[in-house]
PDB file of N, CA, C, O and CB in Angstrom:
ATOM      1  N   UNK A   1     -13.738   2.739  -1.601  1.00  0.00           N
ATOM      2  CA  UNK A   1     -12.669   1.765  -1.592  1.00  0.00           C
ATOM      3  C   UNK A   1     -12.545   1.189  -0.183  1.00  0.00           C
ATOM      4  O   UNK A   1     -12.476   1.876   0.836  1.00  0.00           O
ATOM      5  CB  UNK A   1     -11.331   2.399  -2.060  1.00  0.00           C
ATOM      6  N   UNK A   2     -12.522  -0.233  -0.236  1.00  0.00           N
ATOM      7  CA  UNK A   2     -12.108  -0.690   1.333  1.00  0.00           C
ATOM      8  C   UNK A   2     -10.886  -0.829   1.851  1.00  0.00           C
ATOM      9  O   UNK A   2     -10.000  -1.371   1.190  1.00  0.00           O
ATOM     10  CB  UNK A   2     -12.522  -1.867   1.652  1.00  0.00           C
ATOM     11  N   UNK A   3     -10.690  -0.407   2.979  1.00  0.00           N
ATOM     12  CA  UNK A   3      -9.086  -0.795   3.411  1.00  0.00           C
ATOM     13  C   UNK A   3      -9.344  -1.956   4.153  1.00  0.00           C
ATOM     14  O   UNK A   3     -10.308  -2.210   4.874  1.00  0.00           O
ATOM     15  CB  UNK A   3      -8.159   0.370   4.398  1.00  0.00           C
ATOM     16  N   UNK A   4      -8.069  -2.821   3.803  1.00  0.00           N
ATOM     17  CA  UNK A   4      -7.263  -3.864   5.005  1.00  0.00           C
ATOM     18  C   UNK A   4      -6.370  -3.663   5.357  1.00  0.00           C
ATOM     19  O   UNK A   4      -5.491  -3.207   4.626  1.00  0.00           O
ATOM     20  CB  UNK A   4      -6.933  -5.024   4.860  1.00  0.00           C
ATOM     21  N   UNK A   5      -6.175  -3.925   6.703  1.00  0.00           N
ATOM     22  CA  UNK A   5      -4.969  -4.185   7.438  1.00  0.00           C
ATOM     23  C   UNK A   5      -4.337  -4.863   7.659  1.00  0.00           C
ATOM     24  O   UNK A   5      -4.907  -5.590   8.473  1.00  0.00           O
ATOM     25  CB  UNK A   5      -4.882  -4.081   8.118  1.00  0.00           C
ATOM     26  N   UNK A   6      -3.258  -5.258   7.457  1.00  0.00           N
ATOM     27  CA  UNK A   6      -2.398  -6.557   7.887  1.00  0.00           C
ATOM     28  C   UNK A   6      -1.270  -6.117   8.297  1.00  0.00           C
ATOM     29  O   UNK A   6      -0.592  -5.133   7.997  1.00  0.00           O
ATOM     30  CB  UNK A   6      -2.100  -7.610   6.836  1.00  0.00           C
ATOM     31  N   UNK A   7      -1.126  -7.124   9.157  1.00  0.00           N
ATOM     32  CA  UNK A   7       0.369  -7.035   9.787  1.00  0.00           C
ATOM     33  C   UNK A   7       1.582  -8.544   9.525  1.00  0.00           C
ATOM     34  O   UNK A   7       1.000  -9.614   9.700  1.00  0.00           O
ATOM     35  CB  UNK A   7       0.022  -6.842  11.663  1.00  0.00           C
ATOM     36  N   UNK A   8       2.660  -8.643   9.260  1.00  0.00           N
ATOM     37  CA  UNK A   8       3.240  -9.336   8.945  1.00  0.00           C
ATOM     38  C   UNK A   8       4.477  -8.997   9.932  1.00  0.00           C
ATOM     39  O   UNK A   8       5.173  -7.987   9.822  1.00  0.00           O
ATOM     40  CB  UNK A   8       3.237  -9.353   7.617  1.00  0.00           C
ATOM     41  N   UNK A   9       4.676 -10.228  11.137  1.00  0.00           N
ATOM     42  CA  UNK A   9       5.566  -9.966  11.991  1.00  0.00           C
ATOM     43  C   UNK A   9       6.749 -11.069  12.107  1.00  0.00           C
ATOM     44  O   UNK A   9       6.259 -12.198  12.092  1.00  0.00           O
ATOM     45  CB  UNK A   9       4.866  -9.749  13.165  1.00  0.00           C
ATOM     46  N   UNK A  10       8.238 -11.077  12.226  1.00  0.00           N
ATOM     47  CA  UNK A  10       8.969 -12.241  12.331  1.00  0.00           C
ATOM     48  C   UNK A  10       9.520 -12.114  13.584  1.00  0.00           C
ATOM     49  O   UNK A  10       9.408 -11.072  14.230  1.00  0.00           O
ATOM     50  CB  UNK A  10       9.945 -12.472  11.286  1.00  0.00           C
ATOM     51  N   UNK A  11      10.227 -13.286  14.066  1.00  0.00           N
ATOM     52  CA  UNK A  11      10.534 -13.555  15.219  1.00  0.00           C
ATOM     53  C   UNK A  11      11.988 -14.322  15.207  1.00  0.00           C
ATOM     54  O   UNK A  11      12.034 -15.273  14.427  1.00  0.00           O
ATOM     55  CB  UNK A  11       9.404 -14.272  15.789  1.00  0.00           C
ATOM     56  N   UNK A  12      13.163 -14.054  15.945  1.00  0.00           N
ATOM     57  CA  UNK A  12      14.110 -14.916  15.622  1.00  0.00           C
ATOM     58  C   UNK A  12      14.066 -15.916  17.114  1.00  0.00           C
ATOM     59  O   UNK A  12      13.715 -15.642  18.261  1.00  0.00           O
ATOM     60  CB  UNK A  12      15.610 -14.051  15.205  1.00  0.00           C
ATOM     61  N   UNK A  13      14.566 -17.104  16.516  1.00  0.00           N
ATOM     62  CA  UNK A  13      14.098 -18.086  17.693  1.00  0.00           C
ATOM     63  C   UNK A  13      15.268 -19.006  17.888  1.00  0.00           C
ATOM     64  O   UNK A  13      15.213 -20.097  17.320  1.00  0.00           O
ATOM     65  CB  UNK A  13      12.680 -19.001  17.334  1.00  0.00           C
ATOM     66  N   UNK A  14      16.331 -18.710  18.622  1.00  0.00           N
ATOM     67  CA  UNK A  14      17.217 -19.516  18.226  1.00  0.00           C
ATOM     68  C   UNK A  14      16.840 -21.407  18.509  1.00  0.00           C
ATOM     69  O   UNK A  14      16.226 -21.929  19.439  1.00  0.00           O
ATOM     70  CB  UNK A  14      18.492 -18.893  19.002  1.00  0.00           C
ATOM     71  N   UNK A  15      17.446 -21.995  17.390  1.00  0.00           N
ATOM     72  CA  UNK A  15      17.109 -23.719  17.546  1.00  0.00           C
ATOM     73  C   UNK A  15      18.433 -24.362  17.281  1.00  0.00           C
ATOM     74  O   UNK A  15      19.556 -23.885  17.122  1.00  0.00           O
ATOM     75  CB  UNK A  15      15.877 -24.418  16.322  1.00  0.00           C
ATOM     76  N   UNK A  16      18.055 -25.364  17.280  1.00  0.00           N
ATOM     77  CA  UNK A  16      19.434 -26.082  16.924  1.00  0.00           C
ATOM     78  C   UNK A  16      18.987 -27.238  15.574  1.00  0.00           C
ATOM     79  O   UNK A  16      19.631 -28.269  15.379  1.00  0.00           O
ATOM     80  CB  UNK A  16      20.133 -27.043  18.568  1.00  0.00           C
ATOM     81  N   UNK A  17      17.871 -26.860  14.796  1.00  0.00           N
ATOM     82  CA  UNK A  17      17.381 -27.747  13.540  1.00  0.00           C
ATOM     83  C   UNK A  17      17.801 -27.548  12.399  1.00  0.00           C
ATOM     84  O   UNK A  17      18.342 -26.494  12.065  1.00  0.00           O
ATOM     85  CB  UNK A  17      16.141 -27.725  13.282  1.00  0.00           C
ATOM     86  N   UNK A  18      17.619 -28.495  11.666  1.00  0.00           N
ATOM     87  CA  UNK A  18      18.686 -28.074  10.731  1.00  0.00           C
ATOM     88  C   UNK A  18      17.065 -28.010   9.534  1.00  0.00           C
ATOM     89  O   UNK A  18      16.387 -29.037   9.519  1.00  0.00           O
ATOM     90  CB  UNK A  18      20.427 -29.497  10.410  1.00  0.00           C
ATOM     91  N   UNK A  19      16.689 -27.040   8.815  1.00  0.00           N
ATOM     92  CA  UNK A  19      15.591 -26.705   8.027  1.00  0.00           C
ATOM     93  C   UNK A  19      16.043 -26.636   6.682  1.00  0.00           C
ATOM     94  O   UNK A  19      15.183 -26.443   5.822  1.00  0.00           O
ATOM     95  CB  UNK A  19      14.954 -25.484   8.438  1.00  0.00           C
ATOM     96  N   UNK A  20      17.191 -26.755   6.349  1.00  0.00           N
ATOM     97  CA  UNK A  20      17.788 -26.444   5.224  1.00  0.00           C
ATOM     98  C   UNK A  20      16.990 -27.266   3.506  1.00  0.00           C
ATOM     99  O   UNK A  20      16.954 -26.989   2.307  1.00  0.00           O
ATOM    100  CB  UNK A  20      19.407 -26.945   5.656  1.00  0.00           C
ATOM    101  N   UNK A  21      16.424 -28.476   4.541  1.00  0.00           N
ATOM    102  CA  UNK A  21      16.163 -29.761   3.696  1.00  0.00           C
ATOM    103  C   UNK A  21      14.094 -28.959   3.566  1.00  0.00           C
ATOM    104  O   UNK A  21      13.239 -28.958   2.680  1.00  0.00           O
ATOM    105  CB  UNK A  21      16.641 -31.923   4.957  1.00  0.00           C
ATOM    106  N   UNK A  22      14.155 -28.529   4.715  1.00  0.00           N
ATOM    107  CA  UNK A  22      12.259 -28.261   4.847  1.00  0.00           C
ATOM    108  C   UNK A  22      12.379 -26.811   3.881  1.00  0.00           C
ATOM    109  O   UNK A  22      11.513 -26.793   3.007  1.00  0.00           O
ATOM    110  CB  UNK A  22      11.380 -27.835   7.065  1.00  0.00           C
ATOM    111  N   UNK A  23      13.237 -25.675   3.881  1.00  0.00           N
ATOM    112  CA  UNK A  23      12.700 -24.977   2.789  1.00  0.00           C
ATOM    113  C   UNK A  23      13.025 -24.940   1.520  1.00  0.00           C
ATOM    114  O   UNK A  23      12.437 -24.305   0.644  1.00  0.00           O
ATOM    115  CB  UNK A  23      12.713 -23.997   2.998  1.00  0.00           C
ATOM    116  N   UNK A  24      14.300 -25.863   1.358  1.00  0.00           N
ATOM    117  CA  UNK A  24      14.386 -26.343  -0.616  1.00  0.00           C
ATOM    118  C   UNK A  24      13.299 -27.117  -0.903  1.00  0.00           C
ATOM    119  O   UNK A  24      12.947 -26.852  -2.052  1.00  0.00           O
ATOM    120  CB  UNK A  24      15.833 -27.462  -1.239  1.00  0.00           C
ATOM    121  N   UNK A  25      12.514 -28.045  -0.349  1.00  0.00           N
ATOM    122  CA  UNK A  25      11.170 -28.720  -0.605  1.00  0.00           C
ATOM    123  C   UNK A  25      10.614 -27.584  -0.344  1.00  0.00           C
ATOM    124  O   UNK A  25      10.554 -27.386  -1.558  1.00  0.00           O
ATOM    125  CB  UNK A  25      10.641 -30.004   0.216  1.00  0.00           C
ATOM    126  N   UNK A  26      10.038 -26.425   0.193  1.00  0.00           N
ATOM    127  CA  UNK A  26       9.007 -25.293  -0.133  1.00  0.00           C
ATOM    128  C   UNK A  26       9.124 -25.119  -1.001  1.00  0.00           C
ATOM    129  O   UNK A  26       8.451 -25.585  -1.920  1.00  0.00           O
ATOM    130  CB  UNK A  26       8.899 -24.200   0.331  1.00  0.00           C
ATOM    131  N   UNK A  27      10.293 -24.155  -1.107  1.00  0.00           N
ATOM    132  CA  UNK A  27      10.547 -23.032  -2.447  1.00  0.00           C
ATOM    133  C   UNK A  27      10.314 -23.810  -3.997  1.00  0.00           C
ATOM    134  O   UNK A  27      10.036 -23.296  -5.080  1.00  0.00           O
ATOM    135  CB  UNK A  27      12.439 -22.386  -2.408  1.00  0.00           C
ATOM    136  N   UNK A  28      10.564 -25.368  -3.602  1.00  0.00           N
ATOM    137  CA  UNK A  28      10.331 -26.275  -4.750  1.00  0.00           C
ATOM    138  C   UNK A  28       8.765 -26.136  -5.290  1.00  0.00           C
ATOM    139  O   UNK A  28       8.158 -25.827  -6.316  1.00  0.00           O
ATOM    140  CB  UNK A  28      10.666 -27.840  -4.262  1.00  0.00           C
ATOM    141  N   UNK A  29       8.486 -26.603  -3.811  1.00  0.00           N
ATOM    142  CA  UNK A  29       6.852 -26.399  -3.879  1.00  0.00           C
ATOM    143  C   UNK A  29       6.276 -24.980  -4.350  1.00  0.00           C
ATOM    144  O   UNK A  29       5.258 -25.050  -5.038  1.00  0.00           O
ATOM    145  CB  UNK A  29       6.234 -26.625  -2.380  1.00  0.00           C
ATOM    146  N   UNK A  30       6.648 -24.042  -4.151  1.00  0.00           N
ATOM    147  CA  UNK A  30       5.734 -23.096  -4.669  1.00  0.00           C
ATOM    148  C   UNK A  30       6.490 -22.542  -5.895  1.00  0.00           C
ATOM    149  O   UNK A  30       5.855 -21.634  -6.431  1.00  0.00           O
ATOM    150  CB  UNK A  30       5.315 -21.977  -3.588  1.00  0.00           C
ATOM    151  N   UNK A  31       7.614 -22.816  -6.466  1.00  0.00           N
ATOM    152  CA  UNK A  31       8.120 -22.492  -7.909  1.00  0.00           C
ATOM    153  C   UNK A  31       7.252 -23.479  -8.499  1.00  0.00           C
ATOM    154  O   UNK A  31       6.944 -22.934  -9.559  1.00  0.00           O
ATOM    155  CB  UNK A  31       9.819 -22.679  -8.281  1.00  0.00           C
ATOM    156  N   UNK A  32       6.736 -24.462  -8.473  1.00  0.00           N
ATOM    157  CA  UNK A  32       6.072 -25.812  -9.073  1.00  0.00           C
ATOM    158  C   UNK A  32       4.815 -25.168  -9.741  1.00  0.00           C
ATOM    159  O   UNK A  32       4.503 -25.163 -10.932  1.00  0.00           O
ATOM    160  CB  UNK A  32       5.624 -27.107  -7.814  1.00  0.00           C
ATOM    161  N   UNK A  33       3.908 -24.401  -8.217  1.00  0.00           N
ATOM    162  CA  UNK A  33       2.549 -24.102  -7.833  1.00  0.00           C
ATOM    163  C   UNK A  33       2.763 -22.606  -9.221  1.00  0.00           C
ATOM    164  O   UNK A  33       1.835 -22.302  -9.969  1.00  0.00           O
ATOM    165  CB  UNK A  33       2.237 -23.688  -5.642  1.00  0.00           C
ATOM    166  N   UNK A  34       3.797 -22.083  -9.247  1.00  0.00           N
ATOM    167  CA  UNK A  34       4.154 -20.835 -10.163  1.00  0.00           C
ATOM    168  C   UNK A  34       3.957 -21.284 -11.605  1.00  0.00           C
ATOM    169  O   UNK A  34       3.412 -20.748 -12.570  1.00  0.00           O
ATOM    170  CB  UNK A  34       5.752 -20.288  -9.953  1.00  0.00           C
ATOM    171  N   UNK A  35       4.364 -22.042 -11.493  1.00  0.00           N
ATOM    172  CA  UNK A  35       4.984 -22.913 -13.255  1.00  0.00           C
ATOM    173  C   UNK A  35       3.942 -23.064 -13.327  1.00  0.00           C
ATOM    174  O   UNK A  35       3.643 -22.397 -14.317  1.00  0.00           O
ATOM    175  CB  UNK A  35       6.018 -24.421 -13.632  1.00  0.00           C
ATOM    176  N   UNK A  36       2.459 -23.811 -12.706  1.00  0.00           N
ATOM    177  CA  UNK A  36       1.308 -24.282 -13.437  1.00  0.00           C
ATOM    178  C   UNK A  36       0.779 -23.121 -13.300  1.00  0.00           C
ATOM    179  O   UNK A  36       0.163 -23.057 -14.364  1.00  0.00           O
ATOM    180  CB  UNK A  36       0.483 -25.495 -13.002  1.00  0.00           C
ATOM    181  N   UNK A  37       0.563 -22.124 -12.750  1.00  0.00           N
ATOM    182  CA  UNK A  37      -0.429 -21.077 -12.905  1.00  0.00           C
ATOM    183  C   UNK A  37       0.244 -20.086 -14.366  1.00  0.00           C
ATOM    184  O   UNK A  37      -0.491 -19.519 -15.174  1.00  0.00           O
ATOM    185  CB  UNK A  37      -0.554 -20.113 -11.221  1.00  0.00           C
ATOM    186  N   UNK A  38       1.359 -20.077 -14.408  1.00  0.00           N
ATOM    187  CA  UNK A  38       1.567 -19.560 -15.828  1.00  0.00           C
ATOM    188  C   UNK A  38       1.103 -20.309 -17.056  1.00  0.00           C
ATOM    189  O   UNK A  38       0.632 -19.878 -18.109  1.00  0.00           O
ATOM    190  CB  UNK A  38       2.924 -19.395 -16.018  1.00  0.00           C
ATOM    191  N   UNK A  39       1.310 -21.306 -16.729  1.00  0.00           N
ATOM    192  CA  UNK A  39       0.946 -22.278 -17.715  1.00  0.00           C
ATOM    193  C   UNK A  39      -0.193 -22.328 -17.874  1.00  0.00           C
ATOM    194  O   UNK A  39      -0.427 -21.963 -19.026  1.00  0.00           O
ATOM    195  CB  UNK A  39       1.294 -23.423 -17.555  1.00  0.00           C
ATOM    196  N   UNK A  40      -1.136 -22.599 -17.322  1.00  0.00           N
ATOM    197  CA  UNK A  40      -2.656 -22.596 -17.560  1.00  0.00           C
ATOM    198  C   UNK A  40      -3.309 -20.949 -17.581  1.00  0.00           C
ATOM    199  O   UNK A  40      -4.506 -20.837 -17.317  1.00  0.00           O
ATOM    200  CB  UNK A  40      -3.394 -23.558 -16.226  1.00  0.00           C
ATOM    201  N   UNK A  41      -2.513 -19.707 -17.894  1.00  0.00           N
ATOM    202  CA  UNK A  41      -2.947 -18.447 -18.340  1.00  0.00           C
ATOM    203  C   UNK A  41      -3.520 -18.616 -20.102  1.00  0.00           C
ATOM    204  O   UNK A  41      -2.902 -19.330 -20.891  1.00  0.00           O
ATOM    205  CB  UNK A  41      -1.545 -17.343 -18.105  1.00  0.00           C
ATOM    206  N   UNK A  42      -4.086 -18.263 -20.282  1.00  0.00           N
ATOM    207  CA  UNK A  42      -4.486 -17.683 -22.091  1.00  0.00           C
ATOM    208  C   UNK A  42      -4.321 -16.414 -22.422  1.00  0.00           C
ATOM    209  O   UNK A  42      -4.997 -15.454 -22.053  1.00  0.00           O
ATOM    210  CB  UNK A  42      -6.029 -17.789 -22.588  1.00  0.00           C
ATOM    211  N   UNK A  43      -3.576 -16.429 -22.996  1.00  0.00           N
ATOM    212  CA  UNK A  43      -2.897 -14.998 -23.571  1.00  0.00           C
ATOM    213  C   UNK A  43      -3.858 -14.144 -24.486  1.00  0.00           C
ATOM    214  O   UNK A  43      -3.909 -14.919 -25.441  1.00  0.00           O
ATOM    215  CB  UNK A  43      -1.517 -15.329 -24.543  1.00  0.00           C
ATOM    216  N   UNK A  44      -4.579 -13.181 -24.814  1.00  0.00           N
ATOM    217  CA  UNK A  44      -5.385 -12.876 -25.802  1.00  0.00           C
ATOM    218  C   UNK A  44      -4.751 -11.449 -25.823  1.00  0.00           C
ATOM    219  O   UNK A  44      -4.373 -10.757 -24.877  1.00  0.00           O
ATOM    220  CB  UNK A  44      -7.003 -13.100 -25.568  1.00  0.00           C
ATOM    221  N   UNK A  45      -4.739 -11.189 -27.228  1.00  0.00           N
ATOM    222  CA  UNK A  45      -3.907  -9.577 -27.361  1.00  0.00           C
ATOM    223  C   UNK A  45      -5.208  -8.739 -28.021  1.00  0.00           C
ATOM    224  O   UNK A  45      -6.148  -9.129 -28.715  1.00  0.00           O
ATOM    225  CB  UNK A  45      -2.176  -9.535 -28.709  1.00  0.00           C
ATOM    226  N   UNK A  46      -4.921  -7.695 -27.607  1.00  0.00           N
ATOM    227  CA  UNK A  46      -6.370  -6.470 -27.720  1.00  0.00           C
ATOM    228  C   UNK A  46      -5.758  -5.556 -28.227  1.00  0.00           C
ATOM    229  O   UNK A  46      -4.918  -4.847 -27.674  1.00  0.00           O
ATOM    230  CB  UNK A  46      -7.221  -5.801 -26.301  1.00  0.00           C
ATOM    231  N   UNK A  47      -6.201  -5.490 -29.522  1.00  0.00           N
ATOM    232  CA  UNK A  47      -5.755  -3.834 -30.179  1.00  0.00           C
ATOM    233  C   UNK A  47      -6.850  -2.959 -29.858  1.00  0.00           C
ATOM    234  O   UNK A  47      -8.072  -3.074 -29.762  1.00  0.00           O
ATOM    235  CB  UNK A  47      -5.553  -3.703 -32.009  1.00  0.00           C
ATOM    236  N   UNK A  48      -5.493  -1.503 -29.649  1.00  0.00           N
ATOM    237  CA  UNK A  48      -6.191  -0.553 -29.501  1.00  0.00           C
ATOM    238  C   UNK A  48      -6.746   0.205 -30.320  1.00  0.00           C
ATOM    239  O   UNK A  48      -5.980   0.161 -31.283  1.00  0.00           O
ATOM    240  CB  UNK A  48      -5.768  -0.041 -28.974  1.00  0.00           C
ATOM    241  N   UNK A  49      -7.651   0.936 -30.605  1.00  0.00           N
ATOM    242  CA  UNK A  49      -7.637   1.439 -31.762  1.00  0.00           C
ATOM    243  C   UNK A  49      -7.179   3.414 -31.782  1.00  0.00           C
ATOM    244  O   UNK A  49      -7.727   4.280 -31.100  1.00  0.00           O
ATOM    245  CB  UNK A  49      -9.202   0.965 -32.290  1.00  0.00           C
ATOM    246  N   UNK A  50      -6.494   3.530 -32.390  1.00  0.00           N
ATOM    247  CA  UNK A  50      -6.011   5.197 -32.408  1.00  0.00           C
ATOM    248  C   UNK A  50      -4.757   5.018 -32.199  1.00  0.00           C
ATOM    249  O   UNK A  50      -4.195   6.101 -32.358  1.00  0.00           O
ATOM    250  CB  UNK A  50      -6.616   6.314 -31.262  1.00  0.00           C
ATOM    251  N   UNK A  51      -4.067   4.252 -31.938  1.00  0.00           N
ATOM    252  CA  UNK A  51      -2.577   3.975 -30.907  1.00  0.00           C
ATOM    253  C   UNK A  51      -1.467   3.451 -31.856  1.00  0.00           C
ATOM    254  O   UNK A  51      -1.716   2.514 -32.615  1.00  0.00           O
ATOM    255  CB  UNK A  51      -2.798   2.610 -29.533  1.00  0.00           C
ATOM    256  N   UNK A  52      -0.642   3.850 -31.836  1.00  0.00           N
ATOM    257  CA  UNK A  52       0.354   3.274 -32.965  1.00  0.00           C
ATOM    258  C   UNK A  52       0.523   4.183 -34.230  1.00  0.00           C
ATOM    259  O   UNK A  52       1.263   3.831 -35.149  1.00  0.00           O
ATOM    260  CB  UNK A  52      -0.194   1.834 -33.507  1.00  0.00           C
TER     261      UNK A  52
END
């Protein structure tokens, strides 16, 4: 098995911008990017056999 490492670091930075408008257009953006990847899944159901 291979390992990776990652590190994921935040930083507080004080500003005086107002972003409020830049991450409701993200979160828009990637609920959007969510919606089509569910959407374009194909569902196929697999019986087991012995089970039930």
């Amino acid at each position: 098995m291979s390992e990776c490492s990652y590190q994921v670091r935040s930083y507080k930075v004080k500003h005086n911008y107002d972003v409020k408008e830049f991450l409701e257009a993200y979160r828009w953006l990637l609920q959007r990017a969510i919606n089509e990847t569910w959407k374009n899944i194909t569902w196929k159901e697999k019986v087991t056999r012995g089970k039930g």
